[in-house]
C-alpha positions, -999 to +999 in steps of 0.1 A: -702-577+381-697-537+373-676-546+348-702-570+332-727-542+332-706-516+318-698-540+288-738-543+284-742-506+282-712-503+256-725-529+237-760-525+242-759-490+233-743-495+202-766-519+193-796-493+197-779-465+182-775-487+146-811-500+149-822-464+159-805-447+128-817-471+102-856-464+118-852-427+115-841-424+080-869-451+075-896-427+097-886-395+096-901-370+068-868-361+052-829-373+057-822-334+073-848-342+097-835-382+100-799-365+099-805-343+126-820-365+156-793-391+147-765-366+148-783-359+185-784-392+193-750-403+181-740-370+203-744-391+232-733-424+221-696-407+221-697-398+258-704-439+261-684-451+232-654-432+255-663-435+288-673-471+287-642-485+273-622-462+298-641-474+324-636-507+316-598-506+313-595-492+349-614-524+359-598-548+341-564-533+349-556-552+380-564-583+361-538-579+335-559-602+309-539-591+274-565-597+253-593-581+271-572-548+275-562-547+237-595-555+226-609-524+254-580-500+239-590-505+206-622-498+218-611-463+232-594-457+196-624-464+174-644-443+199-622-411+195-614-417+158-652-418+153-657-387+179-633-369+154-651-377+119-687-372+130-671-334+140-659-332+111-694-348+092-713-314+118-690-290+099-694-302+064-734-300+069-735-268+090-709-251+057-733-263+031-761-236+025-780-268+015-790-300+030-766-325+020-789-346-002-800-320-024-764-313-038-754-331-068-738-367-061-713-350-083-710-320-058-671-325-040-688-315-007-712-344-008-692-367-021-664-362+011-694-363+032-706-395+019-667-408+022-667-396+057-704-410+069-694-443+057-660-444+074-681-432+107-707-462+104-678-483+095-659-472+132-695-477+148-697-511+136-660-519+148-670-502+180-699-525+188-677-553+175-649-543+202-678-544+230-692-579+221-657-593+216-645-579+254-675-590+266-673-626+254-634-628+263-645-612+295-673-644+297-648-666+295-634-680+330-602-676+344-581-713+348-565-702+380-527-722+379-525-756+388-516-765+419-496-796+410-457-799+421-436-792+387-429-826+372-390-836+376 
C-alpha cells in the first residue's frame, strides 16, 4: 500500500509538472517569467524524481521482482541525469546578460541551451514513463509457486 502511493506521487507529480510547464509558457507574460516559475517548480520535482524512486527500491527490495527494480533504478538514473542538466540549463541563463529568447537562434549560448532543454524534457518524459511502467508492473499480482508435487 505505501509503495502504491509513493508510485502515485512519482507519477502523479510528473504528470503535473509537464501540464504545469506547458500552462505557464501559455499564461505567463514572457518565457523569463514562464522560465523562471518552472525552473522553481521543476526545483522540487528533483527532490521527488530522487527520493521517490529511492524510496521505492528500499520497498521493493525484499521482494526481489527484477523488472520492477530495473525499471525503479532507471528511474533513480533519469532523475539525477536530469538533476545534472537543468544545473547546468540555471548556469547557462544566470551567464547570459540576456534572457535566453532574446539572443539570436544563431547565438552558440542559445543554441546549447535549446540542446540541453530538450534533452531535460526528454529525461522528464522518460521519468514519468519509468513511474507508470513500475507502477503497472507493480499492479500486476504475484503467482505465488504451485503447490503441486514435481511431475516424475
Amino acid at each position: 500500500m505505501i509503495a502504491r502511493f509513493v508510485h502515485s506521487i512519482w507519477l502523479g507529480s510528473g504528470v503535473f509538472l509537464i501540464l504545469a510547464a506547458q500552462a505557464a509558457f501559455r499564461a505567463a507574460p514572457n518565457s523569463t517569467v514562464a522560465a523562471d516559475l518552472v525552473g522553481a517548480m521543476l526545483g522540487r520535482w528533483h527532490y521527488i524524481a530522487l527520493a521517490a524512486p529511492i524510496a521505492l527500491l528500499a520497498l521493493e527490495w525484499r521482494r526481489a521482482r527484477s523488472a520492477v527494480l530495473i525499471v525503479i533504478f532507471a528511474g533513480v538514473v533519469l532523475a539525477a541525469a536530469q538533476a545534472m542538466v537543468d544545473l547546468r540549463i540555471r548556469s547557462i541563463r544566470a551567464s547570459s546578460a540576456i534572457p535566453m529568447s532574446d539572443l539570436s537562434r544563431q547565438d552558440p549560448l542559445r543554441r546549447q541551451f535549446g540542446r540541453l532543454h530538450g534533452f531535460s524534457m526528454l529525461l522528464l518524459l522518460m521519468q514519468v514513463i519509468a513511474a507508470g511502467v513500475a507502477l503497472g508492473i507493480d499492479s500486476v499480482p504475484v503467482r505465488p509457486p504451485s503447490s503441486a508435487p514435481p511431475a516424475p
